[in-house]
N, C-alpha and C positions, 0 to 999 in steps of 0.2 A: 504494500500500500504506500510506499516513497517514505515509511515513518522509521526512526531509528529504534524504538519502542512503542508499547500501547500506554502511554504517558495516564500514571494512573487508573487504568484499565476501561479506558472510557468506550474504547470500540468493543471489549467484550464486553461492557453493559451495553450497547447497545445491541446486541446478536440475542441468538434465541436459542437456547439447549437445544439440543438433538439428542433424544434419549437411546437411539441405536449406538453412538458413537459414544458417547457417556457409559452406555453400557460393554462397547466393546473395551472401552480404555479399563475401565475397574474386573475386568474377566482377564489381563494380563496375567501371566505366573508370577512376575514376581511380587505383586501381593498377596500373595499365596504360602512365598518364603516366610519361615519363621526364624527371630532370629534378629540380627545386627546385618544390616543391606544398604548399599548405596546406590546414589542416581548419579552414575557419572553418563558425561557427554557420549558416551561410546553406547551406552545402553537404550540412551535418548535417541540417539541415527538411528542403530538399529531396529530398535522396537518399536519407540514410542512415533517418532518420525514420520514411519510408514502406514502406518494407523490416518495419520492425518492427511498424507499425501494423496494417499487410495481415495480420501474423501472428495466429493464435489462440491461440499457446502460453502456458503460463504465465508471468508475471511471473518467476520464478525461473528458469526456463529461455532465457528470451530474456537475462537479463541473464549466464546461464552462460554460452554460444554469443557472446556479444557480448566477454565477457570472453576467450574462449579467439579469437575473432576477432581484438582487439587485440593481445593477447600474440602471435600466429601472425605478425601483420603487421610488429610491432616487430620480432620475431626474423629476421624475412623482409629487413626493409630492411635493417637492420644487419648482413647476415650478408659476410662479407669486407669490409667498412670497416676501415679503419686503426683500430687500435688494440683492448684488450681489454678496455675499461671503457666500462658506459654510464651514465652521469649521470640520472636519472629526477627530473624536482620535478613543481611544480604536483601537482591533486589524485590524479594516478593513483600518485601516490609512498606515498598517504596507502592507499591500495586494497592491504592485504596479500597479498589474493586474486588480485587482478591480478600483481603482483610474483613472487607464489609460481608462476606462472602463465608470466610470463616468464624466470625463473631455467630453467623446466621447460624451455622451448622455445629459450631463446638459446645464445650460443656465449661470452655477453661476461659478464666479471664487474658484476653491478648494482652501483651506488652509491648511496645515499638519503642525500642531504646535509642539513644543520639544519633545523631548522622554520623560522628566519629566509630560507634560500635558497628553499625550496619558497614560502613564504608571500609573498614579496617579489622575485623570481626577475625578472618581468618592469621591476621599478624597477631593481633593479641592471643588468639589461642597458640598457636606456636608461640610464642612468645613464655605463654603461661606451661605448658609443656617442656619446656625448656628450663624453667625453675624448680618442676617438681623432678626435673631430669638431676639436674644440679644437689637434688636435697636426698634426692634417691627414693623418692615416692614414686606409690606406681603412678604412673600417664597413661596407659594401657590397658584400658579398662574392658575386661571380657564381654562384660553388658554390651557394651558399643561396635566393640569389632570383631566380634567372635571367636576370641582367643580362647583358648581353654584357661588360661588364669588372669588374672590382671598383672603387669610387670611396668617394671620402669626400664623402658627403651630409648634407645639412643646413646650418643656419646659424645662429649664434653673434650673440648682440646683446646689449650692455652697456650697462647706464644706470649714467648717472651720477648718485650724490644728492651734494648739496653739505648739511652741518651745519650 
């Protein structure tokens, strides 16, 4: 559509669900997986990609349906997790429509923290992985990445400059 993003999600608020496609998105395997799972770029060409491309529908439609797919799946994982707050950064914090979206569908108070957390989110966590590296805590947490224990990974190397 000539746009560099859907600024605020404004063209998928204007599209209309397609419940076939909504429905093929959430019949994927890998919601299926139980367990600690990522969304990297490679699984998104692959799978997710092709799903949308096969489609005919509108630009504004696919990216409604897609929106209410994410929101559906957010509210899905998180639903009986501890605790009552969900922390949302990176770009989908910036997506009012997606937000608005997930507020509709969750059970958990949202949180949209600074522009500096969203914008820099993934340095500070290295960053913080890096201290418990240092102190010799785990960083490594099984829950998350499906390790068989939690450990403290990584390695630490110090130069020396002499003046």
């Amino acid at each position: 559509m000539g746009k560099d993003c859907d600024r605020n999600g404004e063209t998928a608020r204007s599209g209309n669900i397609n419940k076939p496609l909504f429905d093929q998105l959430n019949s994927l395997d890998f919601y299926r997986i139980k367990g600690a799972k990522s969304l990297g770029k490679e699984w998104f060409d692959l799978v997710f990609r092709p799903c949308l491309d096969q489609s005919e529908l509108s630009v504004p439609d696919k990216l409604r349906t897609v929106t209410e797919h994410i929101a559906f799946q957010l509210a899905l994982s998180s639903f009986g997790d501890i605790g009552e707050t969900m922390l949302v950064t990176g770009g989908g914090a910036r997506n009012l429509f997606l937000i608005e979206r997930l507020r509709a569908m969750g059970t958990k108070e949202i949180i949209i923290p600074d522009e500096q957390t969203i914008d820099f989110k993934e340095a500070i966590i290295f960053a913080f992985l890096g201290v418990l590296r240092m102190r010799g805590e785990a960083n490594c947490l099984s829950a998350v990445t499906g390790a068989r224990q939690d450990n403290c990974g990584g390695a630490v190397y110090y130069s020396i400059v002499n003046n």
